[in-house]
SETOR-31184 format. One record per residue: residue number from 1; residue in three letters; chain; z, y, x of N, C-alpha, C in turn. Coordinates in nm, 3 decimals, always signed. Each point is the difference from the previous one (the first is absolute). Layout:
residues N
NUM,ALA,A,Z,Y,X,Z,Y,X,Z,Y,X
...
end
This chain:
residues 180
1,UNK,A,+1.609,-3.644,+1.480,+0.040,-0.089,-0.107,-0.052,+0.055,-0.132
2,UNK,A,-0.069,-0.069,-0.070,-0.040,+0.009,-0.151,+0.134,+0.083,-0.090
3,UNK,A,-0.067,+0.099,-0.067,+0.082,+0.042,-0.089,+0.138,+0.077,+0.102
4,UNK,A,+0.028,+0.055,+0.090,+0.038,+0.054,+0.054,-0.062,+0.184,+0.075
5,UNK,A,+0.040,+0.128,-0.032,-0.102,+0.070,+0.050,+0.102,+0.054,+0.082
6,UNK,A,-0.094,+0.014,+0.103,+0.036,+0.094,+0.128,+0.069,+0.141,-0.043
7,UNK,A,+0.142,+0.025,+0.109,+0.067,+0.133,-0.110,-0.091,+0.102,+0.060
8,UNK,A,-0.097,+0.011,+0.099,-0.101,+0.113,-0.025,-0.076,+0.026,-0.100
9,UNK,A,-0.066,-0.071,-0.069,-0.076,+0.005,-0.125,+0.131,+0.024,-0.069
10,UNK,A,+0.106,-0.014,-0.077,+0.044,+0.036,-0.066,+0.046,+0.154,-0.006
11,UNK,A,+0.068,+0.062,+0.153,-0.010,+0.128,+0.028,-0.125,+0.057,-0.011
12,UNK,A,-0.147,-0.070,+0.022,-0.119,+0.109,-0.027,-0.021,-0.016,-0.180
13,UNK,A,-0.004,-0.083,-0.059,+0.026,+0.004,-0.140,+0.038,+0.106,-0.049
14,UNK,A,+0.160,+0.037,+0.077,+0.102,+0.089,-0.091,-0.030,+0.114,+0.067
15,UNK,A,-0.053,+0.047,+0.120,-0.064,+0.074,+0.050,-0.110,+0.073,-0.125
16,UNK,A,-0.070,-0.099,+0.007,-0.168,+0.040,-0.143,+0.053,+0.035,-0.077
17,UNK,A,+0.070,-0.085,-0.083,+0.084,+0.090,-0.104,+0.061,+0.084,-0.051
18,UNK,A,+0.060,+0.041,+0.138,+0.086,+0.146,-0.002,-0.080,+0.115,+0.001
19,UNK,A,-0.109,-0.019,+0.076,-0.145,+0.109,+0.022,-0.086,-0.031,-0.142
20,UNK,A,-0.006,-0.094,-0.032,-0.056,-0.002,-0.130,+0.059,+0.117,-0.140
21,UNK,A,+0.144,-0.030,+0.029,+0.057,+0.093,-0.121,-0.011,+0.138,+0.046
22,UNK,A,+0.045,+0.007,+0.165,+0.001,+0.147,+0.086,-0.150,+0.081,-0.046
23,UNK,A,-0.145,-0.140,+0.006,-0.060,+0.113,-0.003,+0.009,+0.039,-0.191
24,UNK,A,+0.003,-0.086,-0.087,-0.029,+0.035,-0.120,+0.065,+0.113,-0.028
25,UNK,A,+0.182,+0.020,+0.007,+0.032,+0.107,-0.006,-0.073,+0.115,+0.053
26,UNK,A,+0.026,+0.045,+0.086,-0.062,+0.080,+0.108,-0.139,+0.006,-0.074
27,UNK,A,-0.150,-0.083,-0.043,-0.104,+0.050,-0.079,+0.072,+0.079,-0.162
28,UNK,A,+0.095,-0.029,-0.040,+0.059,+0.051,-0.099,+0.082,+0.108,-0.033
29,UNK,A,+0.009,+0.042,+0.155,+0.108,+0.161,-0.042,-0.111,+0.078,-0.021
30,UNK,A,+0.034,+0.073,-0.098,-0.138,+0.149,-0.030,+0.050,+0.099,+0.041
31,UNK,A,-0.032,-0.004,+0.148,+0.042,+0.092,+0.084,-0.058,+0.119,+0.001
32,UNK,A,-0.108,-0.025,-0.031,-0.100,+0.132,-0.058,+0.028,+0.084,-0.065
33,UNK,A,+0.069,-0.079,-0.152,+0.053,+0.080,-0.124,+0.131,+0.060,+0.029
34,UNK,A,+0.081,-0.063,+0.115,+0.155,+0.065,+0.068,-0.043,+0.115,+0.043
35,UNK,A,-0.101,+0.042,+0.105,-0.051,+0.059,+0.079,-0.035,+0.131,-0.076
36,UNK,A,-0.097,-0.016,-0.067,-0.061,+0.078,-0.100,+0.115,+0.107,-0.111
37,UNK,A,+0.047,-0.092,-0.059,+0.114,+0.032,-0.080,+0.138,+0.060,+0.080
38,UNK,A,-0.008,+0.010,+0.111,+0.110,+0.060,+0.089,-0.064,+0.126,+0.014
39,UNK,A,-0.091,-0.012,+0.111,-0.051,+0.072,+0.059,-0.087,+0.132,-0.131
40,UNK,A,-0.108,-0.015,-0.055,-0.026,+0.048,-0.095,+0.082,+0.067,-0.146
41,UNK,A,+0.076,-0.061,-0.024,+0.168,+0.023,-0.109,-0.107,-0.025,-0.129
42,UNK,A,-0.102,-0.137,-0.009,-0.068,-0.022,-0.068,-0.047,-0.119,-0.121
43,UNK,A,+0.040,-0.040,-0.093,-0.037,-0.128,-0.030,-0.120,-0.058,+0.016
44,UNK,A,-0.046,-0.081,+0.061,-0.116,-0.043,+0.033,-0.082,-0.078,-0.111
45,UNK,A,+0.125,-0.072,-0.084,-0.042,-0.070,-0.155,-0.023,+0.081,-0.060
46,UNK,A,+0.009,+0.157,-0.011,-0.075,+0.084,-0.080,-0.164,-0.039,-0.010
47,UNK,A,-0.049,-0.007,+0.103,-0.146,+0.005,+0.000,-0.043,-0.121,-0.063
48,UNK,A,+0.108,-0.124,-0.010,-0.034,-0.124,+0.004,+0.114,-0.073,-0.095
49,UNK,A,+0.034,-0.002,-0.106,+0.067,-0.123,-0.017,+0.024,-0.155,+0.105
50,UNK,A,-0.125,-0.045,-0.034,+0.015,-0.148,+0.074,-0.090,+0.001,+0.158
51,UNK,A,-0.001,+0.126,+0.008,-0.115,-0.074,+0.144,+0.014,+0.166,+0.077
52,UNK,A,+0.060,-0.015,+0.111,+0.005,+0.092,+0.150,-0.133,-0.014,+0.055
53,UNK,A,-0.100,+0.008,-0.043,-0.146,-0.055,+0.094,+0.011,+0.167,+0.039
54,UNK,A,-0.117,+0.001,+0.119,-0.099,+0.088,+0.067,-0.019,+0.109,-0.115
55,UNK,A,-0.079,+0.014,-0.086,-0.053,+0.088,-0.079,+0.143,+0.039,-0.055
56,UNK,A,+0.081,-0.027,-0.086,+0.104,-0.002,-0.071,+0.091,+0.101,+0.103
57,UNK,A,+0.029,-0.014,+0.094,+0.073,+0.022,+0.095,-0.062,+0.164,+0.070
58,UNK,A,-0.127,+0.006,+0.001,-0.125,+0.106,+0.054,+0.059,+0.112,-0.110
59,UNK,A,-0.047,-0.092,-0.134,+0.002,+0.105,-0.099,+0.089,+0.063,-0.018
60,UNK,A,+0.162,-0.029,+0.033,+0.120,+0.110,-0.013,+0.121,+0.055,+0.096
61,UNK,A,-0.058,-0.070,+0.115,+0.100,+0.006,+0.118,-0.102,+0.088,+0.099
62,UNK,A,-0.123,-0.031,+0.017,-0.101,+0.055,+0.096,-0.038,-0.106,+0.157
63,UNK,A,-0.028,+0.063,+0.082,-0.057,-0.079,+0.113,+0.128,-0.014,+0.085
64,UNK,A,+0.102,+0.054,+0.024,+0.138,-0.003,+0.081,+0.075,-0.115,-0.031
65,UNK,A,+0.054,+0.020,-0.090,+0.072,-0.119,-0.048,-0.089,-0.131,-0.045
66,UNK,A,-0.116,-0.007,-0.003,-0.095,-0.099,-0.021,+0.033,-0.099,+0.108
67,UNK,A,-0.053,+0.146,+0.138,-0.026,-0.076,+0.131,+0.125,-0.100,+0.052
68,UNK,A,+0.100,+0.047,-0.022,+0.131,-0.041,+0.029,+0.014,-0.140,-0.060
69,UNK,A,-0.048,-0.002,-0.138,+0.051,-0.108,-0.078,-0.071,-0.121,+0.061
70,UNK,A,-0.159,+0.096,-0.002,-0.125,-0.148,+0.064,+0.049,-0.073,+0.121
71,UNK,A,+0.085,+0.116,+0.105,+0.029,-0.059,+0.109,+0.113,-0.082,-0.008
72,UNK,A,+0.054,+0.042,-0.056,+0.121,-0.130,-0.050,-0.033,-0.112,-0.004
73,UNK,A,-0.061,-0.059,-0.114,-0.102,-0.052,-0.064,-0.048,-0.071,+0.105
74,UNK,A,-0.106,+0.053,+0.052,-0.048,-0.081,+0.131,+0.087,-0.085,+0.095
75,UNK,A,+0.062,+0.068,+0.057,+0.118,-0.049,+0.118,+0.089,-0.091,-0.098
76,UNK,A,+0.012,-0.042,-0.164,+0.102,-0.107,-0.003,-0.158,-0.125,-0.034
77,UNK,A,-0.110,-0.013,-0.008,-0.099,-0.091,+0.058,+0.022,-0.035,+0.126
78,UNK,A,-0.012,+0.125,+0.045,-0.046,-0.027,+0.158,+0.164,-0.076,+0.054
79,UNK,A,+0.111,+0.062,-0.031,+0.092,-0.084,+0.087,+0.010,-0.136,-0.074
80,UNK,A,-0.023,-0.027,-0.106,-0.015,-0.169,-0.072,-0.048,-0.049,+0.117
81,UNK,A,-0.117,+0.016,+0.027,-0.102,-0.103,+0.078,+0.033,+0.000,+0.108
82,UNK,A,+0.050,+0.110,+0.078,+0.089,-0.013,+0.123,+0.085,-0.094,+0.005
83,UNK,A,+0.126,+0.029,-0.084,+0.066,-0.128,-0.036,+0.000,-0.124,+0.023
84,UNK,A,-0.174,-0.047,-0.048,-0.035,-0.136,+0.000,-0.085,-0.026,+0.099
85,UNK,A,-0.060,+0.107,+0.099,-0.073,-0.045,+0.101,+0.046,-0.092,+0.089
86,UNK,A,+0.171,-0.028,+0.031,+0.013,-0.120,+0.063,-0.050,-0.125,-0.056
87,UNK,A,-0.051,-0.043,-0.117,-0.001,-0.117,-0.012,-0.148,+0.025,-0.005
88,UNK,A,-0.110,+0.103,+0.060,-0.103,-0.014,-0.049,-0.066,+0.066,-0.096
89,UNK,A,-0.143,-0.026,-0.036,-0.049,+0.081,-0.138,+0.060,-0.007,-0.081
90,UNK,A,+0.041,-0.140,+0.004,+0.036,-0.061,-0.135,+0.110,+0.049,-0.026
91,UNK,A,+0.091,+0.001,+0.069,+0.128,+0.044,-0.004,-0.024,+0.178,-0.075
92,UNK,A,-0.064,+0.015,+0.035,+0.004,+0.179,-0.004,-0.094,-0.006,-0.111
93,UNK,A,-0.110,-0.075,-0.053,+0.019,-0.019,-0.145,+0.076,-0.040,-0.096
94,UNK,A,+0.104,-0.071,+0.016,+0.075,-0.014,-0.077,+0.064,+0.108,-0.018
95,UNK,A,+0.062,+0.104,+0.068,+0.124,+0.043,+0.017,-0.092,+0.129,-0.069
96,UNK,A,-0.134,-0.001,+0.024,-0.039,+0.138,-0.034,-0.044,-0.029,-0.183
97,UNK,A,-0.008,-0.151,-0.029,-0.013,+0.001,-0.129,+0.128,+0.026,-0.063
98,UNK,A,+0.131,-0.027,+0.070,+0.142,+0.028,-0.080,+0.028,+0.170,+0.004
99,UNK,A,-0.059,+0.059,+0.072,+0.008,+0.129,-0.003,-0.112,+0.055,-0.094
100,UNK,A,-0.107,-0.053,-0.024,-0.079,+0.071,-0.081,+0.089,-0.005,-0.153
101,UNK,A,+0.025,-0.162,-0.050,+0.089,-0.024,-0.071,+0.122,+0.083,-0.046
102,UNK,A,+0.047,+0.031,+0.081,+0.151,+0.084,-0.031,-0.052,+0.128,-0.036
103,UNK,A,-0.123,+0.064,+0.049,-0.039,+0.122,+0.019,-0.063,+0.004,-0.175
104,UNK,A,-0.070,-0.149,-0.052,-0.028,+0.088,-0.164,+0.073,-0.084,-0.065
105,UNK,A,+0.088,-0.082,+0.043,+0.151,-0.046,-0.097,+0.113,+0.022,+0.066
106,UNK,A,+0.059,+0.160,+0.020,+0.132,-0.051,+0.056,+0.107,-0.025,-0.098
107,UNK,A,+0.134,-0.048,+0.101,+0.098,+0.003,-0.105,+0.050,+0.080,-0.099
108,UNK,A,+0.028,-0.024,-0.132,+0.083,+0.120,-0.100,+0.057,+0.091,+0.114
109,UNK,A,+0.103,-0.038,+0.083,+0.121,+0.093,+0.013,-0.121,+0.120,+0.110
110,UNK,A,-0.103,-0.034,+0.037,-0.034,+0.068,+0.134,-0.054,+0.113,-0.111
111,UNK,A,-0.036,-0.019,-0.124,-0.082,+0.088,-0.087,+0.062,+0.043,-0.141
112,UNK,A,+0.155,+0.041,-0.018,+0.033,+0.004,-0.145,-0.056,+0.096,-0.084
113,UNK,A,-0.041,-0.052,-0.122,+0.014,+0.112,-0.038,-0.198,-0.058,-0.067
114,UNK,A,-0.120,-0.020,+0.076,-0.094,-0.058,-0.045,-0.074,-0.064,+0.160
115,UNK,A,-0.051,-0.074,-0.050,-0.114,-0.063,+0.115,-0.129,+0.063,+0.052
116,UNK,A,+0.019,+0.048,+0.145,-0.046,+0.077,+0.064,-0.087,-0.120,+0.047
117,UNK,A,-0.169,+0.025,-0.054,-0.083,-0.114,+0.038,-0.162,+0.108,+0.042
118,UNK,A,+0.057,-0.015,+0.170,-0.140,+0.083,+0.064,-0.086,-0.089,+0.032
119,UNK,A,-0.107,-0.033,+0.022,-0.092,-0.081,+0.018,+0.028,-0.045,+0.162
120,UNK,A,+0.048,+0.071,+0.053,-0.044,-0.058,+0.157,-0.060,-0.010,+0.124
121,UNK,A,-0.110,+0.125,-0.070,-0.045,+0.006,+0.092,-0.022,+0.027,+0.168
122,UNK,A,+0.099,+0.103,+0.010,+0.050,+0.050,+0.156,+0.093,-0.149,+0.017
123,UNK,A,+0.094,-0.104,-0.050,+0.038,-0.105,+0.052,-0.085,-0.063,+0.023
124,UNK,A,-0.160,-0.040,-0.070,-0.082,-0.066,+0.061,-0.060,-0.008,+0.119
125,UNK,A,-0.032,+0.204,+0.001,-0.020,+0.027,+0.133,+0.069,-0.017,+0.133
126,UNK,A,+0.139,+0.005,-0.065,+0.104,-0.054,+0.133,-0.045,-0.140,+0.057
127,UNK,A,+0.026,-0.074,-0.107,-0.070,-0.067,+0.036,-0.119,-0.075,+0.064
128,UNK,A,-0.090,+0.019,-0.021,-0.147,+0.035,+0.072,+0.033,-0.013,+0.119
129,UNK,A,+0.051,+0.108,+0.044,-0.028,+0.064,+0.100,+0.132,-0.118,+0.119
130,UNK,A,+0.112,-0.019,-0.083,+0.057,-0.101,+0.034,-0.031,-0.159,+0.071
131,UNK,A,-0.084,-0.014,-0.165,-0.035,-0.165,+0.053,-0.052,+0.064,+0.152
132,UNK,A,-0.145,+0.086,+0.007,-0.078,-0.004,+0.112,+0.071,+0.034,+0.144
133,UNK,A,+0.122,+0.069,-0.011,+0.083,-0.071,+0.114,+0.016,-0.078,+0.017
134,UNK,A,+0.040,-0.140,-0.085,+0.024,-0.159,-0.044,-0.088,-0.052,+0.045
135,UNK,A,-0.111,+0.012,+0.012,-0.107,-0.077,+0.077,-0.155,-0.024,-0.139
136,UNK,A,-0.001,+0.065,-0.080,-0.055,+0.028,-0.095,-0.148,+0.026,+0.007
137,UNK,A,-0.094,-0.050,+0.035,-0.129,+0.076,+0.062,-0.036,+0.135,-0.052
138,UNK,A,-0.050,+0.103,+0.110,-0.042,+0.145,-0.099,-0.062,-0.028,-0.072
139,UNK,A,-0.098,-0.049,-0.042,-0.098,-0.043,-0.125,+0.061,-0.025,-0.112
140,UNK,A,+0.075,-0.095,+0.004,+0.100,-0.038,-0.136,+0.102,+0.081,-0.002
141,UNK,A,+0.025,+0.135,+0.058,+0.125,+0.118,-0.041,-0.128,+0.081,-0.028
142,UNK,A,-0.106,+0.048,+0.003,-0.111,+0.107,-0.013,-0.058,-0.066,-0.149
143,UNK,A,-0.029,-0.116,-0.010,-0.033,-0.002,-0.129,+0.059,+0.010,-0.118
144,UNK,A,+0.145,-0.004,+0.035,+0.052,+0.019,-0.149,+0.019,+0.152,-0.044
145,UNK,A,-0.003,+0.075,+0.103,+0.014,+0.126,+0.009,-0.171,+0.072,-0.033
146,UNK,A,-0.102,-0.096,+0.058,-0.158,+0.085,-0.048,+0.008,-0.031,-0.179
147,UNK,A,+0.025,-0.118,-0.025,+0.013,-0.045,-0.130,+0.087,+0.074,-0.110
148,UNK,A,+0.092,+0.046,+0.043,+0.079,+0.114,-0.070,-0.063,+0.123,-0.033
149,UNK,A,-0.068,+0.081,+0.143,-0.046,+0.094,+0.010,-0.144,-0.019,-0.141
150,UNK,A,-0.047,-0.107,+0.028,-0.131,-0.028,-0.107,+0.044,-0.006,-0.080
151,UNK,A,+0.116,-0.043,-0.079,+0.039,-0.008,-0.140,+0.067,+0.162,-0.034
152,UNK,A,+0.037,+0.030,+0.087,+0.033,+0.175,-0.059,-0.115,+0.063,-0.014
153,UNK,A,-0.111,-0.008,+0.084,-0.100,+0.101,+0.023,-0.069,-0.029,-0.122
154,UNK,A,+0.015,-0.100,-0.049,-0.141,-0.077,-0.100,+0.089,+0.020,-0.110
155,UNK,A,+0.140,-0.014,-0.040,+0.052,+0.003,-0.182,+0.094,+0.134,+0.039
156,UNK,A,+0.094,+0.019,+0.089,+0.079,+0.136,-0.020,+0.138,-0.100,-0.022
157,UNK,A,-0.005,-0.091,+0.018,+0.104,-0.068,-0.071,+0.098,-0.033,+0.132
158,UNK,A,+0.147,+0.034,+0.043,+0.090,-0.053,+0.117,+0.044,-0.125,-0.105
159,UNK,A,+0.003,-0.034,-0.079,+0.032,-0.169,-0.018,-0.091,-0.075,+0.041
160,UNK,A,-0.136,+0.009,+0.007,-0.095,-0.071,+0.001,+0.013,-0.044,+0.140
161,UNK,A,+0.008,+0.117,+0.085,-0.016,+0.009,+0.122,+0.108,-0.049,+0.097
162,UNK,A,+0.114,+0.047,-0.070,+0.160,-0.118,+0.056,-0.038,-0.167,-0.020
163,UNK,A,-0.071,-0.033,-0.114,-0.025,-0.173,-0.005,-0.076,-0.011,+0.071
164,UNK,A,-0.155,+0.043,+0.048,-0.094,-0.014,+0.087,+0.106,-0.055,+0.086
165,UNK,A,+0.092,+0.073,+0.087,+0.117,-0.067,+0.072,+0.034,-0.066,-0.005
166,UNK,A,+0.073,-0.056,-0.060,+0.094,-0.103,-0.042,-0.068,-0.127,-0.026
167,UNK,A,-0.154,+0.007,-0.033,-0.066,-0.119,-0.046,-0.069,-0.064,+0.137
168,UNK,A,-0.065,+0.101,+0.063,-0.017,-0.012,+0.136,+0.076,-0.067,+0.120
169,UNK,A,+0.147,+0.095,-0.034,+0.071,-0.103,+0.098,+0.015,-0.127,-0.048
170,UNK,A,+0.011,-0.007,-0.132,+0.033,-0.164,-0.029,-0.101,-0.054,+0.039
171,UNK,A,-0.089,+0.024,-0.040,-0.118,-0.080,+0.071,-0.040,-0.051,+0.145
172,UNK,A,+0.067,+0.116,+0.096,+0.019,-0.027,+0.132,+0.095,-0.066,+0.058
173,UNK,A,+0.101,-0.018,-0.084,+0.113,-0.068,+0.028,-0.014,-0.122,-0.051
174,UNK,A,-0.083,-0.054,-0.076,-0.045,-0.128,-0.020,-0.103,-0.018,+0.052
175,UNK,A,-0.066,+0.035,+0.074,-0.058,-0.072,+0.171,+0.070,+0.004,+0.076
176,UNK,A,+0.115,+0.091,+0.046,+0.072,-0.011,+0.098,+0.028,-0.149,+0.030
177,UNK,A,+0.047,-0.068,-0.132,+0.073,-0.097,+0.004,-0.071,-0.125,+0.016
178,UNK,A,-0.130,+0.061,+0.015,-0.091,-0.132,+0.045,+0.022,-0.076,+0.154
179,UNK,A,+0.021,-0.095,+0.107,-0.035,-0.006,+0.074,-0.084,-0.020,+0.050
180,UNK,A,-0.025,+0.035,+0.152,-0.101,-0.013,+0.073,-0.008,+0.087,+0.102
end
């Protein structure tokens, strides 16, 4: 009947939704900076006012607490897209864009005090490596990653080289959505 929806679609609706916020939070705890700042007895915003990146993080904590943070980092990408692999790529793009999201806007309360804004990169990589469980072709998880590698090698720059990412996947994710 017209204008009537099946109460499955409405349970998978509220389903999406709930994983939608699950993953944004979850891209938004700076579990890194918990980690770090426990473990180390360190402020990590020392090195950095506004930005926990790679270098920032190298420069006053060292390679230990780095590694820890990156892996963090990674695994809340990588479980986004998990998340959404039931419904598909697509699904696990979405869920991995609400986690990238939370990860360089989270909420005030997850960050008092100032805005902890790392670029992203190890969530991207979670990602990556995510979608291509998702069904992602290796080619389109290898290029956004050769493209990175070329923008570091060629300016020195990890911003440059985090968008190479980010522009890439958009770009791939708008063929995805082509059919055929």
């Amino acid at each position: 009947m017209p204008g009537i929806t099946p109460p499955h679609l409405e349970y998978l609706s509220a389903v999406i939704v709930v994983l939608g916020i699950l993953a944004y939070l979850t891209g938004s705890l700076p579990l890194g900076y918990w980690a770090v700042r426990r473990l180390s007895r360190q402020e990590p915003r020392w090195a950095s006012a506004y930005n926990l990146g790679l270098e920032n993080a190298l420069k006053q904590l060292g390679a230990g607490p780095l590694v820890l943070a990156s892996s963090l980092d990674f695994l809340k990408g990588l479980l986004a897209v998990l998340l959404g692999r039931g419904w598909g790529l697509e699904g696990g793009l979405l869920l991995a864009l609400l986690a990238y999201l939370g990860h360089l806007y989270p909420p005030p309360a997850f960050t008092p005090g100032a805005t902890l804004r790392g670029r992203g990169g190890f969530v991207l990589l979670g990602i990556l490596v995510g979608l291509s469980f998702a069904g992602l072709p290796y080619w389109a998880t290898a290029l956004p990653l050769v493209a990175a590698a070329a923008a570091l090698v060629a300016t020195g720059w990890m911003t440059l080289s985090g968008l190479s990412v980010v522009t890439l996947l958009a770009l791939g994710g708008l063929g995805l959505g082509g059919g055929g």
